[in-house]
C-alpha positions in Angstrom: 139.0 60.7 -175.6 142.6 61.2 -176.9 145.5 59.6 -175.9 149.2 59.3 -176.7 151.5 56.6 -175.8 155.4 56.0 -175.6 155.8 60.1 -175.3 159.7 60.6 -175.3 161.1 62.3 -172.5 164.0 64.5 -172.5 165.2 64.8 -168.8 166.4 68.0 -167.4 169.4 67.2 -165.3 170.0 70.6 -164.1 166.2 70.2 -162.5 166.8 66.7 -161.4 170.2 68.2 -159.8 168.5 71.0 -157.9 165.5 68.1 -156.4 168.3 65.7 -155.3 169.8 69.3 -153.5 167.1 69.4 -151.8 166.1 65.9 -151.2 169.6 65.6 -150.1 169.7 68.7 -147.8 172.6 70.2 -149.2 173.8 74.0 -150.8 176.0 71.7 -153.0 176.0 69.0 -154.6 179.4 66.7 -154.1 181.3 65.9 -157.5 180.4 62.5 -156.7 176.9 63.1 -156.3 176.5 65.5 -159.7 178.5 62.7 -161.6 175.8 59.9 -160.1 173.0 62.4 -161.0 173.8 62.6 -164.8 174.6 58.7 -164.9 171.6 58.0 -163.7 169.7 60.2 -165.9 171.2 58.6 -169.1 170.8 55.3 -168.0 167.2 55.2 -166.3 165.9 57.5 -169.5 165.4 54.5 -171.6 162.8 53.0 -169.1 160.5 56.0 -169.5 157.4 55.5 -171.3 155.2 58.5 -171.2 151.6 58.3 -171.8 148.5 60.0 -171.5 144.9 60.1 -171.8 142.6 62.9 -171.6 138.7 64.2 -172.5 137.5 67.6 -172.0 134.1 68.0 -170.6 131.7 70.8 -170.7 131.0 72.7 -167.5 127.7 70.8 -166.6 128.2 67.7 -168.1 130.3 65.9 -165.1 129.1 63.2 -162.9 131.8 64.0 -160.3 133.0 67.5 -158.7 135.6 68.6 -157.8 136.0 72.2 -157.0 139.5 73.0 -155.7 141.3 75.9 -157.1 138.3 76.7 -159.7 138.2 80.0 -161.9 134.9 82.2 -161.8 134.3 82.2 -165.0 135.1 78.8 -167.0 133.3 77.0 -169.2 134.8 73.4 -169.8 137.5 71.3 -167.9 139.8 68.7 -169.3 140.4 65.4 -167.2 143.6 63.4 -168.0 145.9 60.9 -166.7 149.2 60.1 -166.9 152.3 57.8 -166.3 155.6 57.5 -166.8 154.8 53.0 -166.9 156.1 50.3 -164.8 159.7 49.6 -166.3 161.1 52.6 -164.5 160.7 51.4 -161.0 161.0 47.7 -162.2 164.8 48.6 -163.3 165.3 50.5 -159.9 164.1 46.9 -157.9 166.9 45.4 -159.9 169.9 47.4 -158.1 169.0 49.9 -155.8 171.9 51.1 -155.5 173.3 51.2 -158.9 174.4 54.9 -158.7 175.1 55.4 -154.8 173.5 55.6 -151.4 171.3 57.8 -153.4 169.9 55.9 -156.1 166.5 55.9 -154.4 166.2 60.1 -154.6 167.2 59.8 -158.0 165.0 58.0 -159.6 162.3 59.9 -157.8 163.6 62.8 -158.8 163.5 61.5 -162.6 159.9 60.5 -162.0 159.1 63.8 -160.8 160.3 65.2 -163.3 159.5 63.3 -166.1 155.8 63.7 -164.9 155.9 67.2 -164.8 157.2 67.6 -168.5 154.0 65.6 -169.6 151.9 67.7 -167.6 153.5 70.6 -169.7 153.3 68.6 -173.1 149.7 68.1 -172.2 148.9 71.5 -171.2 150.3 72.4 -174.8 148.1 70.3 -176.7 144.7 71.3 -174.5 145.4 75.5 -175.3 145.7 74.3 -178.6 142.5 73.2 -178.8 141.2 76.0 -176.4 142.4 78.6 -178.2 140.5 77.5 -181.3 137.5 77.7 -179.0 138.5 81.8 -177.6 139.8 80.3 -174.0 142.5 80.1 -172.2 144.1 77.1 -169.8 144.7 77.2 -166.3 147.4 75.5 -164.3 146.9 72.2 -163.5 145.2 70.9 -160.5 145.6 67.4 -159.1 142.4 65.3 -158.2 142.6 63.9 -155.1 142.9 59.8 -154.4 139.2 59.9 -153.4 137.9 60.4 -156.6 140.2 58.4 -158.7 137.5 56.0 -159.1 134.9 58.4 -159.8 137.1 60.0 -162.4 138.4 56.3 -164.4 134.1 55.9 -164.8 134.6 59.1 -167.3 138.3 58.3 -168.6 139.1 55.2 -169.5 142.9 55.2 -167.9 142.7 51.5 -168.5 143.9 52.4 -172.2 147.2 53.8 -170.8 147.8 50.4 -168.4 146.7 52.3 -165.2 144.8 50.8 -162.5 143.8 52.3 -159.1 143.7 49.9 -156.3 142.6 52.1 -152.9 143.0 54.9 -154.4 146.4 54.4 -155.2 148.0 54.1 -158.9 149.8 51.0 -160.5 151.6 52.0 -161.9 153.5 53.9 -159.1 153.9 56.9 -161.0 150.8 58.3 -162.6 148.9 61.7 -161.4 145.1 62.8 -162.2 144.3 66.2 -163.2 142.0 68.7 -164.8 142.9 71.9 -166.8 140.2 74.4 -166.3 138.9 76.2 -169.7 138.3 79.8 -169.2 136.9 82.0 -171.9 139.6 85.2 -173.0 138.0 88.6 -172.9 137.2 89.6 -176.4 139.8 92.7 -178.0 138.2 95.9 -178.5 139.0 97.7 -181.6 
């Protein structure tokens, strides 16, 4: 099992801007709005803290399945989870409207975001290791609520502070995964 804690984020406010476009419904974003967006980005940063936990498995050594989305040919799978922690939505409860009618789709947005660069940090560390083994990574797929439970049993998401209470996360913002392992076809010379 590997894990890292207290991951810094950088946030992508030109990403964040283009979710709140859409949360918002709008081709544009007001000046208002764009000014709200990059406030709130800088402030709610510092409540970030990314970690993660993961374990790769071989292909036959699972006590749960889950078979969505899987390659033909792999050969191990690596299970993670992964949270941005409690303290963002804790400083959200504080004033919810500290940046606008908005403040709500923002800090979603940051969430969103902020999960999706650990996916990608993750991701980077496992084809590390999978390259030294003459695979490749696929994309990531989600594991679905139902098997949260089944999935803890084999890694231990307790060491990152999360908990799954009917099959939903505490804290709020935390996803499941798997990255498939798939062997690269060897070069002829």
């Amino acid at each position: 099992m590997r894990k890292i804690k207290n991951f810094k984020i950088n946030l992508r406010v030109r990403e964040i801007s283009r979710v709140i476009k859409k949360l918002v419904n709008a081709s544009e974003m007001s000046a208002e709005l764009e000014e709200a967006v990059q406030r709130g980005c800088h402030f709610y940063s510092k409540f970030l803290s990314l970690s993660l936990v993961y374990e790769t498995f071989a292909k036959d050594s699972l006590n749960f399945v889950y078979d969505k989305d899987v390659p033909s040919k792999w050969v191990a799978k690596s299970v993670y989870f992964l949270t941005i922690g409690s303290k963002l939505p804790e400083e959200f409860k504080k004033n919810e409207n500290a940046f606008g009618e908005h403040t709500c789709k923002i800090v979603s947005a940051i969430a969103v975001d902020a999960l999706e660069q650990g996916k990608n940090f993750l991701k980077r560390l496992i084809e590390g290791e999978a390259e030294d083994e003459n695979c490749e990574v696929s994309r990531s797929v989600e594991i679905p609520s139902e098997l949260y439970e089944e999935v803890i049993k084999i890694v231990p998401a307790d060491k990152i502070d999360i908990v799954v209470n009917d099959g939903k996360f505490s804290p709020q913002y935390s996803v499941c995964g798997l990255f498939y392992w798939i062997p690269t076809k060897s070069k002829k010379r």
